[in-house]
N, C-alpha and C positions, 0 to 999 in steps of 0.2 A: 570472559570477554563481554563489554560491554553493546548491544546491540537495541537495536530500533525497536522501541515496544509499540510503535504507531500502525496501524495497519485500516486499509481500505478493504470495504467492504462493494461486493458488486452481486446486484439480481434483483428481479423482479420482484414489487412488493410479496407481503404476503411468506417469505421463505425464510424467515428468520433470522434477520439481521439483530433487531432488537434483542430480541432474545439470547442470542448468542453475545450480544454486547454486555446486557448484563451478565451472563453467566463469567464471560471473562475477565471482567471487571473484581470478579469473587475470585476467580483464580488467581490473579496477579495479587490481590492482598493474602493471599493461603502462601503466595511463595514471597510474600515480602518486598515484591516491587513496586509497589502504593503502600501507602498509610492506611487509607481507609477501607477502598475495596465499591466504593457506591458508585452509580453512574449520574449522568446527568445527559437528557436527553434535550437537545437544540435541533434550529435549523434557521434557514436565512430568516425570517419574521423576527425571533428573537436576538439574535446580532445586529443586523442594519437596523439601522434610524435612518429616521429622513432630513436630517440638515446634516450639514457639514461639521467634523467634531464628534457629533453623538456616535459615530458606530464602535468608533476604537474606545469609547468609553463602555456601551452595553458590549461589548466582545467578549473587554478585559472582564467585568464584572460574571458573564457566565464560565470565564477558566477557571477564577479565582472561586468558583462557587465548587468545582471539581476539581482542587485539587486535593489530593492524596488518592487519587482517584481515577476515571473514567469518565471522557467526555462523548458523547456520541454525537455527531453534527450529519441529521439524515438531509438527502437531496442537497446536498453540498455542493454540488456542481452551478447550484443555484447563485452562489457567491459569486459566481464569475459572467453570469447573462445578461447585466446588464452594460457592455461596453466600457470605456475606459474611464467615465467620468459617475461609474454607478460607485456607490458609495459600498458596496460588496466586496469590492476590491481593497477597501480601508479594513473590511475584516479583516480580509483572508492574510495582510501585512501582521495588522495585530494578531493572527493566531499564531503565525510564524515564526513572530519575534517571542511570544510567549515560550511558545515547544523551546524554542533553543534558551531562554534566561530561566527556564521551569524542566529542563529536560529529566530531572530525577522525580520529579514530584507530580509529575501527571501522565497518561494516556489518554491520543488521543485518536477515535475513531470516524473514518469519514464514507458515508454511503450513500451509493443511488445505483443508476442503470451502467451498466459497463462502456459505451461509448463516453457518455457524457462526463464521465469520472475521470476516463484517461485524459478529457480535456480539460478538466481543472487540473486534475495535478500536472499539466504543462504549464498552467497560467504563471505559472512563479516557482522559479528556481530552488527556491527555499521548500517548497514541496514535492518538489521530484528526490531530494535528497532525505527529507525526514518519512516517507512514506515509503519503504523498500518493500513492503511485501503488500500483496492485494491477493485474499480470497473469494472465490464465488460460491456463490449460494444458487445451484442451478433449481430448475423450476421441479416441484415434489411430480410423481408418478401417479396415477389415476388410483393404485392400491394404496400408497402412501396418503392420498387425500381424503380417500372412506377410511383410513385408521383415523387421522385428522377428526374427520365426522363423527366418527365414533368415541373417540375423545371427548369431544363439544356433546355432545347427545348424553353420553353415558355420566354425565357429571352434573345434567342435567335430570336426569333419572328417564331420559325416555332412548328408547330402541327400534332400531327399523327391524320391520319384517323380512322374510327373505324378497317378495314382491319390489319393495321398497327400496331393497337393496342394491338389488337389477336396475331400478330405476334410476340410484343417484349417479350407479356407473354411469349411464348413456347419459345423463343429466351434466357430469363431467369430460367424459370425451368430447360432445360436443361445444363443449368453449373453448374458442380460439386460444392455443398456447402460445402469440406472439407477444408482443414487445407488451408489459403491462398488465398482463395475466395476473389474476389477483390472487392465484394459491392458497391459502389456509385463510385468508380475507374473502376469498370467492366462496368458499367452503364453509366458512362463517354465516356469510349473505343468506346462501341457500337454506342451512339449517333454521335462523331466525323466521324465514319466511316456510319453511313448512309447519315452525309450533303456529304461526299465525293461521296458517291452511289448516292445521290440526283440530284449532279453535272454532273458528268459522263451521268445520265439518260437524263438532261437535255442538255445536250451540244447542242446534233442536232435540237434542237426547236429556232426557226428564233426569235419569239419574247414572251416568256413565259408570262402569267401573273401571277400576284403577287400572285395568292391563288397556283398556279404550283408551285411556286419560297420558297413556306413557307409551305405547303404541305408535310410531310413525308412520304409514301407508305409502303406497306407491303413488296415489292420488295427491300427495300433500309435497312430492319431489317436483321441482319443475326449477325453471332454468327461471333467474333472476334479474 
């Protein structure tokens, strides 16, 4: 039975939407429902133009760039904020009318924050109907985020101490987890700016060694 390969995404940046879009992007060409299997990453900048005309031209030109394929359109909600005479709403026609004259040859993915999503896909009828299913990506776990760190660190070649360790936990509990929460982007932040603290702390030392030099301290965790 044929069914809706299009699907919305919802959650807070940071929790892997991207990522997940490519990955299924790769799936859908492993089972033979795209050509190609590649993604293409969009979002309102890239579609609208600003006269009249140009947007259903840049629109058409980024489907026709994914098809066989995966389209991702992040902050998609955006297509519809600027009231009735914004030119976003010529997108969101032209994506429409694509899905249905392109419906074997493309996927297409639409994300942001879960209020703002369920109110695009009301903007236009043709979107409530090609978008039947909508996944959330809820926000990672304080353990889930020091894996995250450890990840970004360990591929980097440095390591936190147990001190350090202690640290980034309370360093993470304490950011706010509401609307916007930057999860594995917040956890990024932080790490970038402890090798910077790392550096700084080390500048004065004549010849560090390598466990100094790869080493993360608790002095070097701080909130961003």
């Amino acid at each position: 039975i044929e069914t809706s390969r299009h699907l919305v995404f919802v959650g807070n940046p940071g929790t892997g939407k991207q990522t997940v879009a490519r990955l299924l992007s790769q799936i859908y060409r492993s089972l033979d429902v795209v050509d190609k299997g590649h993604l293409v990453e969009t979002d309102r900048a890239d579609l609208v133009a600003g006269y009249v005309g140009q947007t259903a031209t840049k629109t058409q030109a980024i489907l026709e760039s994914a098809m066989g394929g995966t389209v991702l359109i992040d902050e998609a909600y955006a297509l519809a904020r600027g009231g009735e005479n914004d030119f976003g709403r010529e997108a969101i026609d032209t994506l429409v009318k694509f899905m249905e004259d392109h419906r074997d040859d493309l996927a297409v993915v639409v994300a942001g924050y879960p209020n703002e999503m369920r109110e695009f896909i009301e903007t236009n009828p043709g979107l409530e109907s090609r978008f039947a299913r909508t996944l959330e990506f809820p926000d990672y776990t304080t353990d889930e985020l020091v894996r995250v760190f450890d990840g970004m660190s360990g591929k980097q070649q440095y390591h936190l101490d147990d001190p350090a360790r202690s640290q980034l936990v309370t360093v993470i509990d304490a950011e706010p987890r509401g609307r916007g929460f930057g999860n594995a982007r917040f956890v990024r932040n932080v790490f970038e700016q402890a090798v910077s603290m790392q550096a700084v702390r080390l500048a004065d030392v004549a010849e560090p060694t390598k466990e100094q030099l790869t080493t993360l301290l608790a002095a070097d965790i701080a909130a961003v």
